[in-house]
ROZA-330847 format. One line per 5 residues: number of its first residue (from 1); their letters; for each residue x, y, z of N, C-alpha, C. Coordinates in Angstrom, 2 decimals. Example, Ala and Ser with C-alpha at 12.3 -4.5 7.8 and 13.67 -1.06 7.14 Angstrom:
2
1> as> 13.19,-5.69,7.80,12.30,-4.50,7.80,13.20,-3.30,7.80 ~ 12.85,-2.25,7.08,13.67,-1.06,7.14,12.90,0.03,7.87
This chain:
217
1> xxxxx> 0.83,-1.20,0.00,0.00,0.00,0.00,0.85,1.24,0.00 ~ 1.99,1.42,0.66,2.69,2.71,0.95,3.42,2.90,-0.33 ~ 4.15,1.58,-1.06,4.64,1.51,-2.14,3.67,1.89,-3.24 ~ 2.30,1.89,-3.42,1.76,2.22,-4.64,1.65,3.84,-4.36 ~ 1.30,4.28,-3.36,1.44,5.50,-2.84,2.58,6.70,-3.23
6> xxxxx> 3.53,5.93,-2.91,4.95,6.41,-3.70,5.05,6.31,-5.00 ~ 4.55,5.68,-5.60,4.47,5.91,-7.09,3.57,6.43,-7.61 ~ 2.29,6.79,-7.08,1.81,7.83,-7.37,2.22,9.26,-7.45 ~ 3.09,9.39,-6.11,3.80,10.34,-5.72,4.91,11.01,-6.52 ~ 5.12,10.07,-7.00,6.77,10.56,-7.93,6.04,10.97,-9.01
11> xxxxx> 4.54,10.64,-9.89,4.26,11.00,-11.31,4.66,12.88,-10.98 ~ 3.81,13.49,-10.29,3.64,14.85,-9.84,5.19,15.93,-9.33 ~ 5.81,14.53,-8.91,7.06,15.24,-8.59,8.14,15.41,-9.65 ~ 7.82,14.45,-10.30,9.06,14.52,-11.51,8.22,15.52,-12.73 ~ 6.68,15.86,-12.52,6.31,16.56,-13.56,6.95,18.17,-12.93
16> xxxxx> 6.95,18.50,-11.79,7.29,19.61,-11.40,9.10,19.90,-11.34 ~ 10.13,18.95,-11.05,11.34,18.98,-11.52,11.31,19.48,-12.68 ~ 10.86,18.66,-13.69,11.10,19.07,-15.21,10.47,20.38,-15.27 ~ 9.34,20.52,-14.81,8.83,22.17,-15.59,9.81,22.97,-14.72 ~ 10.65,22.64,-13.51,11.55,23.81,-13.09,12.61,23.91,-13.67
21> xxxxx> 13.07,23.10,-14.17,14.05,23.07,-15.01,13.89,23.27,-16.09 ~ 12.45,23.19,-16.81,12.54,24.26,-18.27,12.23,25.77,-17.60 ~ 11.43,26.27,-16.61,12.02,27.55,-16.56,13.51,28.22,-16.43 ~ 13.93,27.38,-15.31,15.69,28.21,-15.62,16.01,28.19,-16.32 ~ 15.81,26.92,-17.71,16.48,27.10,-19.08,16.17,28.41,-19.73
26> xxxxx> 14.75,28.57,-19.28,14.01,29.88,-20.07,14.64,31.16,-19.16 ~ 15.26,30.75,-18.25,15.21,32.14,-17.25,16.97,32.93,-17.74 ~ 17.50,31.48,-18.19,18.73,31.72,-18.55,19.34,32.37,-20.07 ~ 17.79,31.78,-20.53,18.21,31.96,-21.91,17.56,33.47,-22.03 ~ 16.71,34.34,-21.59,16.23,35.42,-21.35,17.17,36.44,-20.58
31> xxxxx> 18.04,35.68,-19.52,18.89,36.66,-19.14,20.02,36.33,-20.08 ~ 20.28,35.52,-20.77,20.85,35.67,-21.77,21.60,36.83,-23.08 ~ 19.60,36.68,-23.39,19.21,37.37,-24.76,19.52,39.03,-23.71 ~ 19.19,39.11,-22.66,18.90,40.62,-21.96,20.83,41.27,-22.06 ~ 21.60,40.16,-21.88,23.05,40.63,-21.48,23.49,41.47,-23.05
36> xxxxx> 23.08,40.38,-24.09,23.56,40.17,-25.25,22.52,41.36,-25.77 ~ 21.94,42.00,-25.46,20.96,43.07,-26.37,21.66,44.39,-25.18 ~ 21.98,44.41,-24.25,22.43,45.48,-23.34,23.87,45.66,-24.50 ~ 24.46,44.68,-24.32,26.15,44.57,-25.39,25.98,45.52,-26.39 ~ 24.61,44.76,-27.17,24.27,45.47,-28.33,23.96,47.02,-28.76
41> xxxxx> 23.35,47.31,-27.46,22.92,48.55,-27.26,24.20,49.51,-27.15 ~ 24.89,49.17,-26.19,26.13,49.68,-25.70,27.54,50.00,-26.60 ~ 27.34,48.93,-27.59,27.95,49.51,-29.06,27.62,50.22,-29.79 ~ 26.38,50.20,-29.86,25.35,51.15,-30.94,25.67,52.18,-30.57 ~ 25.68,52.81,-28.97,25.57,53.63,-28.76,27.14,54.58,-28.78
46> xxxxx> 28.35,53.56,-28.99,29.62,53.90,-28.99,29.95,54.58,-30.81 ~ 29.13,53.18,-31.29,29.58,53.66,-32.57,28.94,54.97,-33.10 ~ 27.45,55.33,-32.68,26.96,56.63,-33.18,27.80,57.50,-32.67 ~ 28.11,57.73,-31.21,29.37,59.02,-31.31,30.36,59.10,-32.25 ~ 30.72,57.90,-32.74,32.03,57.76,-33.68,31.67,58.91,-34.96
51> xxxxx> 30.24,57.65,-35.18,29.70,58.43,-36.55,29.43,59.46,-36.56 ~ 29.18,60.22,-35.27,28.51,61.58,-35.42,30.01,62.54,-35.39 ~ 30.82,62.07,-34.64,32.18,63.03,-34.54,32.38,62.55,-36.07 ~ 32.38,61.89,-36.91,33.43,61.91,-38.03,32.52,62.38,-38.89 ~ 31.43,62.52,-38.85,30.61,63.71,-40.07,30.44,64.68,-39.48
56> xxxxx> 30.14,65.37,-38.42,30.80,66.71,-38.14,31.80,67.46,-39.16 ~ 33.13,67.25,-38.69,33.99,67.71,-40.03,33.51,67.81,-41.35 ~ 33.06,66.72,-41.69,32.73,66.49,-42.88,31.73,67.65,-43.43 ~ 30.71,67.42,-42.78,29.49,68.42,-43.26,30.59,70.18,-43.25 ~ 30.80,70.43,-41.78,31.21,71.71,-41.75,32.01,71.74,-43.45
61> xxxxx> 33.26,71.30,-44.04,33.93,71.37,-44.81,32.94,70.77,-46.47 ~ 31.79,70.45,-46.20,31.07,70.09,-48.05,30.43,71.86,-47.75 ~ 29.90,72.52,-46.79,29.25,73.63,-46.62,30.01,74.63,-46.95 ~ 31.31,75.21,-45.68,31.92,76.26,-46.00,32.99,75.84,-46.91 ~ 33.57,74.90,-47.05,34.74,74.86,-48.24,34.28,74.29,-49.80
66> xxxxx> 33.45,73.75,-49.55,32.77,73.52,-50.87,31.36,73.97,-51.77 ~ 30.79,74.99,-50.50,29.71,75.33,-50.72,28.41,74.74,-51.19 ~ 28.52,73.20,-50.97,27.18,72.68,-50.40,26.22,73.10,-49.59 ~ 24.72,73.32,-50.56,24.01,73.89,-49.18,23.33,73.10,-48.63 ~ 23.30,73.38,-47.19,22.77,72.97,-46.21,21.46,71.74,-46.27
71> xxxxx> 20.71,72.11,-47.31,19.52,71.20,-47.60,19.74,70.43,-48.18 ~ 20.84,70.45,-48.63,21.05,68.78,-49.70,22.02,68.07,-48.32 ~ 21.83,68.07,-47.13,22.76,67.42,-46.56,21.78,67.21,-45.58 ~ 20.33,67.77,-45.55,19.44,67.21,-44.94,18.50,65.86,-45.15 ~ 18.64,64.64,-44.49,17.92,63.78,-44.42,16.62,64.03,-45.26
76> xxxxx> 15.90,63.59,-46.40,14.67,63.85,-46.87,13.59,62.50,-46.33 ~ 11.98,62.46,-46.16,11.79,61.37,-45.88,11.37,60.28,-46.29 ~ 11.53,60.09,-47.35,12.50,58.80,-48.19,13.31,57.83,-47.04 ~ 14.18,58.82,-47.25,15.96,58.03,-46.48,15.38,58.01,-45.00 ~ 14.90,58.86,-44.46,14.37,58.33,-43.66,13.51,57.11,-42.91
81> xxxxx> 12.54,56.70,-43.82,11.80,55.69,-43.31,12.59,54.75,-44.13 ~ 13.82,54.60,-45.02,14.68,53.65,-44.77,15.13,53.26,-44.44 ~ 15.34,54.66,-44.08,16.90,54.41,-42.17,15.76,53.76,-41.15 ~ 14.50,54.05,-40.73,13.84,53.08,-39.77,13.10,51.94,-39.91 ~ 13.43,51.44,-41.28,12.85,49.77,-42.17,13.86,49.21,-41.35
86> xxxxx> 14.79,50.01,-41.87,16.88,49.25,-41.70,16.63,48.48,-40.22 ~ 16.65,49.66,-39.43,17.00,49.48,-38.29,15.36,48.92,-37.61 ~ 14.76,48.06,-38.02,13.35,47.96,-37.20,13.62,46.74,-36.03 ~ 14.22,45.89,-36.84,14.38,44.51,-35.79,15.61,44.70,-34.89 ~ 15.72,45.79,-34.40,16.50,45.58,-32.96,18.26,46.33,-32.79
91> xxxxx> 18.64,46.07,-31.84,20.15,46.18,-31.85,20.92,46.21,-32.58 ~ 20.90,45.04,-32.99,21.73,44.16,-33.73,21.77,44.80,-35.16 ~ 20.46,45.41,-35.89,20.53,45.85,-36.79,20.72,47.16,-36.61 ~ 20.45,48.02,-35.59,21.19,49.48,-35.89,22.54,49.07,-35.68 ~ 23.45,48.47,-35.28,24.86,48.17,-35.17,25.47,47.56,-35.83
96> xxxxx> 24.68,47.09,-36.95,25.37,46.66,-38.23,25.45,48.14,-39.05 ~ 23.90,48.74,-38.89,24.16,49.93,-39.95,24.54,51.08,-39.31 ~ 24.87,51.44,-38.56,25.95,52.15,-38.19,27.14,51.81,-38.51 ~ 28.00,50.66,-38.12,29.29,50.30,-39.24,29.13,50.33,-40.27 ~ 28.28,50.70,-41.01,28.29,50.57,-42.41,27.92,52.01,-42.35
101> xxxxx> 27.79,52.77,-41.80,28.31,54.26,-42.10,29.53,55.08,-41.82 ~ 30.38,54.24,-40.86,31.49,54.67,-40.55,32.05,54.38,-41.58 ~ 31.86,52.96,-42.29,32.41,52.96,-43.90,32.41,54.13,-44.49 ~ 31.34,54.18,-44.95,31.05,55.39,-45.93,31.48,56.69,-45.11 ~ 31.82,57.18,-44.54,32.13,58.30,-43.85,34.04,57.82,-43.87
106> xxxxx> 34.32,56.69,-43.79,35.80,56.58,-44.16,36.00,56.69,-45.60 ~ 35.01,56.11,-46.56,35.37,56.29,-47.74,35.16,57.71,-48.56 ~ 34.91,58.55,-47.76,34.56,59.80,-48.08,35.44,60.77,-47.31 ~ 36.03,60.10,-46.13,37.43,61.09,-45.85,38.59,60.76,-46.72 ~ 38.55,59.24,-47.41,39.70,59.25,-48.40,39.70,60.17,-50.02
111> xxxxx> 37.78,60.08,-49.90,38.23,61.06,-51.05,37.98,62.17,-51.04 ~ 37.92,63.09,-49.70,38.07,64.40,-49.83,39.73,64.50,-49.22 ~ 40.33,63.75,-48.37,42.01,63.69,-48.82,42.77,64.02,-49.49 ~ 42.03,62.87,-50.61,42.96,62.58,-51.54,42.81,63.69,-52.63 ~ 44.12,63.49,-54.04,43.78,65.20,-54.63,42.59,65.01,-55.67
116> xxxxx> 42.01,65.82,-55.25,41.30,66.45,-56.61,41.19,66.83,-57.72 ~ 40.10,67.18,-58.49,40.40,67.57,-59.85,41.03,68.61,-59.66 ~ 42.02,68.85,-61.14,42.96,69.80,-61.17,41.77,71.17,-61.62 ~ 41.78,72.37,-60.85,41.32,73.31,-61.20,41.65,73.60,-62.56 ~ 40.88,74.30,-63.89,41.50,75.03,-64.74,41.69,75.97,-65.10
121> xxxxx> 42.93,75.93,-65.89,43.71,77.59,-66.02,43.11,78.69,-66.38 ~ 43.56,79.62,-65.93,43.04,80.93,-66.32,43.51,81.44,-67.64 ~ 42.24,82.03,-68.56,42.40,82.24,-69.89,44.08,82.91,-69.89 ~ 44.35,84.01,-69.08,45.40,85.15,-69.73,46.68,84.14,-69.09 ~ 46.61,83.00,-67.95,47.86,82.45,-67.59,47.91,81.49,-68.86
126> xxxxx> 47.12,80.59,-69.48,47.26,79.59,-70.08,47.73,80.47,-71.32 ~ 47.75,81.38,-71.75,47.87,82.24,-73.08,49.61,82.46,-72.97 ~ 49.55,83.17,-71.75,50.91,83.40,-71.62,52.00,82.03,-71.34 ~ 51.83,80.98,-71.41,53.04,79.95,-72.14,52.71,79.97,-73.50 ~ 52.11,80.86,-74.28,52.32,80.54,-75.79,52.96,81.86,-76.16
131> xxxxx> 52.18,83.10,-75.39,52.92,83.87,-75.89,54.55,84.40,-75.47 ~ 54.59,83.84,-74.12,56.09,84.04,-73.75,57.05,83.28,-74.26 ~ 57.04,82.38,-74.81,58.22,82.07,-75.79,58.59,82.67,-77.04 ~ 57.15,82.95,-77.61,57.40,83.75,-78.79,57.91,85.11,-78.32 ~ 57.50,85.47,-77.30,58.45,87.09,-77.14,59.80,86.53,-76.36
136> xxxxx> 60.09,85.63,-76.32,61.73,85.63,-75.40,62.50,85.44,-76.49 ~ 61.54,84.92,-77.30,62.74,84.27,-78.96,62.72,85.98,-80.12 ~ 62.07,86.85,-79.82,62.20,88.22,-79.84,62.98,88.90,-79.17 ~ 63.75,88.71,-78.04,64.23,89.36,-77.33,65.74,88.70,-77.88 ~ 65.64,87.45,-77.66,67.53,86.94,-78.42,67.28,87.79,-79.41
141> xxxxx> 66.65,87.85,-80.40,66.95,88.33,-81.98,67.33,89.25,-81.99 ~ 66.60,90.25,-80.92,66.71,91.63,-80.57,68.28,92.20,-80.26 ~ 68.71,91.42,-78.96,69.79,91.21,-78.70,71.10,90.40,-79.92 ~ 70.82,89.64,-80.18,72.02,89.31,-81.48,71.96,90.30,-82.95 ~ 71.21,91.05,-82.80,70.95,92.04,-84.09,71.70,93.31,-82.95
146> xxxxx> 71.51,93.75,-82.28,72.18,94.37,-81.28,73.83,94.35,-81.52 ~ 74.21,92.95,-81.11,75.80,93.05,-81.32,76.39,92.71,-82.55 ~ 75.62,92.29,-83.71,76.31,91.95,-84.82,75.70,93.06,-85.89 ~ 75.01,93.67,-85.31,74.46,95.44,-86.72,76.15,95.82,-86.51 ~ 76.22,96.68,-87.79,77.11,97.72,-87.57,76.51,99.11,-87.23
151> xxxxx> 77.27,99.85,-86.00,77.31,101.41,-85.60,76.17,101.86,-86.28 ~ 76.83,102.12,-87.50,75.73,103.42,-87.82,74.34,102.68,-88.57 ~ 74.52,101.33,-88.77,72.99,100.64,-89.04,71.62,100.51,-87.84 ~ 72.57,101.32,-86.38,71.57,100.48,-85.24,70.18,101.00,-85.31 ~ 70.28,102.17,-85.74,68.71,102.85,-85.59,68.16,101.71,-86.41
156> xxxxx> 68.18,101.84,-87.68,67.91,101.21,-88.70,66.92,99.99,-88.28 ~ 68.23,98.56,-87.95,67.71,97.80,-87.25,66.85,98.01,-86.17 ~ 66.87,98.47,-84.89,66.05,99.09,-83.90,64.81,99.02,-84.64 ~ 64.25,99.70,-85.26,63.33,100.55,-85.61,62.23,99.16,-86.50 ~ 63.25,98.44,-87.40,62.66,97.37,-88.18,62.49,96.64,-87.09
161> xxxxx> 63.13,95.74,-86.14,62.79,94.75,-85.38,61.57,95.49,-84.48 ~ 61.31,96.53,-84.02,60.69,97.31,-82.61,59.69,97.19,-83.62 ~ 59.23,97.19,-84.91,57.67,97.56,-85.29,57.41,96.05,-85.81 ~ 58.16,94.68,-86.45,58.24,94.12,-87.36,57.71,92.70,-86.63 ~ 59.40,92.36,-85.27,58.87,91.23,-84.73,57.70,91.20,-83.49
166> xxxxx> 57.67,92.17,-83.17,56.75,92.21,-81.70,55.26,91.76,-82.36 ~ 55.15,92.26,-83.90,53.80,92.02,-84.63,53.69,90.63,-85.06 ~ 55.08,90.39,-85.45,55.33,88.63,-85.36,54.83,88.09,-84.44 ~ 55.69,87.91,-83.71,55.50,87.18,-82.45,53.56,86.71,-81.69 ~ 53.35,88.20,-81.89,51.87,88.20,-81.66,50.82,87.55,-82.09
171> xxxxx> 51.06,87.47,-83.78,50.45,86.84,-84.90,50.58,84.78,-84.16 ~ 52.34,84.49,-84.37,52.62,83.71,-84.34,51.73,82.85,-82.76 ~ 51.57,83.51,-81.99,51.38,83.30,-80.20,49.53,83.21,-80.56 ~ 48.48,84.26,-81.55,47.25,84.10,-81.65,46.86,82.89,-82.50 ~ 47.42,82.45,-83.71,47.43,81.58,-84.52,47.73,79.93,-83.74
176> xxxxx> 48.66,79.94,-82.62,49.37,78.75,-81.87,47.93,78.67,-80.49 ~ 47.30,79.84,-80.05,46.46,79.30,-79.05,45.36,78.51,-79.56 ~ 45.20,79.00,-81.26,43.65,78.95,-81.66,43.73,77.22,-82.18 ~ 45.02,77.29,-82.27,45.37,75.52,-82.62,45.32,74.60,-81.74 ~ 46.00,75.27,-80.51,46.19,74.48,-79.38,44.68,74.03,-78.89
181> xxxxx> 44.01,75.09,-78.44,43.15,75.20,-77.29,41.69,75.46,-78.28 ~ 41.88,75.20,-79.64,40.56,75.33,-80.20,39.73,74.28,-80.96 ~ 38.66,74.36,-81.23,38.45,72.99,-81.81,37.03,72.69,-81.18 ~ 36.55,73.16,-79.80,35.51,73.26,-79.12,34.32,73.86,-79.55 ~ 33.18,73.77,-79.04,31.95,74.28,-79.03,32.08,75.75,-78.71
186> xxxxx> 32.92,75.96,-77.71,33.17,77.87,-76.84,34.46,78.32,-78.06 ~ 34.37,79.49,-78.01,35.06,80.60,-78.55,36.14,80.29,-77.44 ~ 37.78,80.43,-77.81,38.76,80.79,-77.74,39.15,81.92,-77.20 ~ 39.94,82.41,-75.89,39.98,83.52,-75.26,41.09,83.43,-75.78 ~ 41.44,84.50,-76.35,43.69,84.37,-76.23,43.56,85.49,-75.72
191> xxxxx> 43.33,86.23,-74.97,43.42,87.51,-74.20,44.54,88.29,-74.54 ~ 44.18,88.95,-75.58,45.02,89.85,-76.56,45.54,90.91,-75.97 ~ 45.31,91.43,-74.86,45.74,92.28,-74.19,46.79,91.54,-73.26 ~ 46.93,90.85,-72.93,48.11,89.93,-72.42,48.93,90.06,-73.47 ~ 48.53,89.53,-74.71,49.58,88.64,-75.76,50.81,90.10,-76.05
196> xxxxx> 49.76,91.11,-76.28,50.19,93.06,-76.85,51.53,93.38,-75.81 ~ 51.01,93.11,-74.29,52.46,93.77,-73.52,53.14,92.73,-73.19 ~ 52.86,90.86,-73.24,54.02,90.28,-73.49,55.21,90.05,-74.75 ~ 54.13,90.39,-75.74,55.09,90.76,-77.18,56.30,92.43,-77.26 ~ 55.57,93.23,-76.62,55.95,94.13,-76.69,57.16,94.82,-75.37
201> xxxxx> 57.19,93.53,-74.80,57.94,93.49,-73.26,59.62,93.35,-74.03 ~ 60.04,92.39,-74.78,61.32,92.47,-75.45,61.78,93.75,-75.80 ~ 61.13,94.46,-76.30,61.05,95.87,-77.28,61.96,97.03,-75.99 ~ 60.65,97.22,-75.18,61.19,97.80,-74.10,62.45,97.69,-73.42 ~ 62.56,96.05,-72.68,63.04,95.86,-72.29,65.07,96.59,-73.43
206> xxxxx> 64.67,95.86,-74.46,66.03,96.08,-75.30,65.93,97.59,-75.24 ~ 64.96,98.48,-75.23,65.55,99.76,-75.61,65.65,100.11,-73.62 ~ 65.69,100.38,-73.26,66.32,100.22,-71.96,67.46,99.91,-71.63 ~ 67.70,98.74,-72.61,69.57,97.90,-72.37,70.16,98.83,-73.05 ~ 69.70,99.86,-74.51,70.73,100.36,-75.23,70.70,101.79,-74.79
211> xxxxx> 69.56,101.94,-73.81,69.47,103.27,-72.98,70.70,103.66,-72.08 ~ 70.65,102.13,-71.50,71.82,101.92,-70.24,73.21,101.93,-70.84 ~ 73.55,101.56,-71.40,75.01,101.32,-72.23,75.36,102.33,-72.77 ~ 74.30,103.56,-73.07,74.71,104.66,-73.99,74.62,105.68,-72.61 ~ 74.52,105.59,-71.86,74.27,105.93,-70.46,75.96,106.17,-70.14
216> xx> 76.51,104.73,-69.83,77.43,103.87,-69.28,78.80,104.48,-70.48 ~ 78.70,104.60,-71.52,79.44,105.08,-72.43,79.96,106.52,-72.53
């Protein structure tokens, strides 16, 4: 009798072992999931400072150094309720996409780093490497007609080279930009007022040298 008793006894007891022991499984696996979503949180929350200090810079410098305005760097809400699709299921997914903006915020400090397009030249600088050779190769001529004229030919010469090559040179320097730099849809600047006092800079310059020497004499 006491023996069937006891085995009645044990059905109830071993049903209550087991269900205590699937709660701690559950109690464990909940404080578990609680440690592992605190973790989660606690990165998220490390990496947004990251992200937010490293676009700081960024924005300040697309605004005042590049003159981006302000509204194209505002969130529209589009991107918005993408950014909260992204991030809907939890931790885990704002802390994936947050590293994946520190990406993009690294790949965007390498290419504001790195160099840029080359600005382009200014009409009257880019003019003047065409026309300053042609007036320096005026100025030798100038000078070797200088020491190999005879005496009483110098006016002579003077006078032919001072009206003859400077008009050369000029011709030669408008004709060489329109080749170089033409060919386009836009009109051709050779900024002729450049080309006039770099052609005409030899001229001077030589009558100055024969100013000085007749000076010096």
């Amino acid at each position: 009798m006491t023996e069937h008793t006891e085995g009645q006894d044990l059905g109830p007891w071993a049903a209550y072992v087991a269900a205590a022991q699937r709660l701690d499984a559950v109690r464990r696996a909940a404080s578990s999931a609680a440690g592992e979503q605190a973790a989660a949180v606690q990165a998220a929350q490390q990496e947004l400072a990251s992200v937010r200090a490293r676009l700081a810079p960024q924005r300040a410098r697309l605004v005042q150094d590049l003159g981006v305005p302000v509204a194209a760097l505002t969130a529209q809400p589009a991107d918005r309720a993408m950014a909260a699709q992204t991030v809907a299921t939890g931790p885990e997914a704002i802390l994936a996409a947050l590293r994946m903006a520190r990406g993009t915020a690294d790949a965007a400090d390498a290419a504001m780093i790195g160099p840029g397009p080359a600005a382009p030249w200014r009409p009257w600088a880019r003019n003047l490497l065409v026309y300053g050779p042609f007036a320096a190769a005026v100025l030798i001529v100038q000078i070797v007609l200088y020491l190999i004229a005879p005496s009483g030919s110098l006016p002579t010469y003077a006078l032919l080279c001072g009206l003859s090559m400077p008009l050369l040179a000029f011709g030669l320097g408008w004709l060489t930009i329109g080749f170089v730099y033409g060919g386009g849809p836009a009109k051709v600047d050779r900024t002729p007022i450049v080309g006039a006092i770099a052609c005409l800079t030899p001229v001077l310059l030589t009558c100055m040298g024969v100013g000085l020497l007749a000076f010096i004499r």
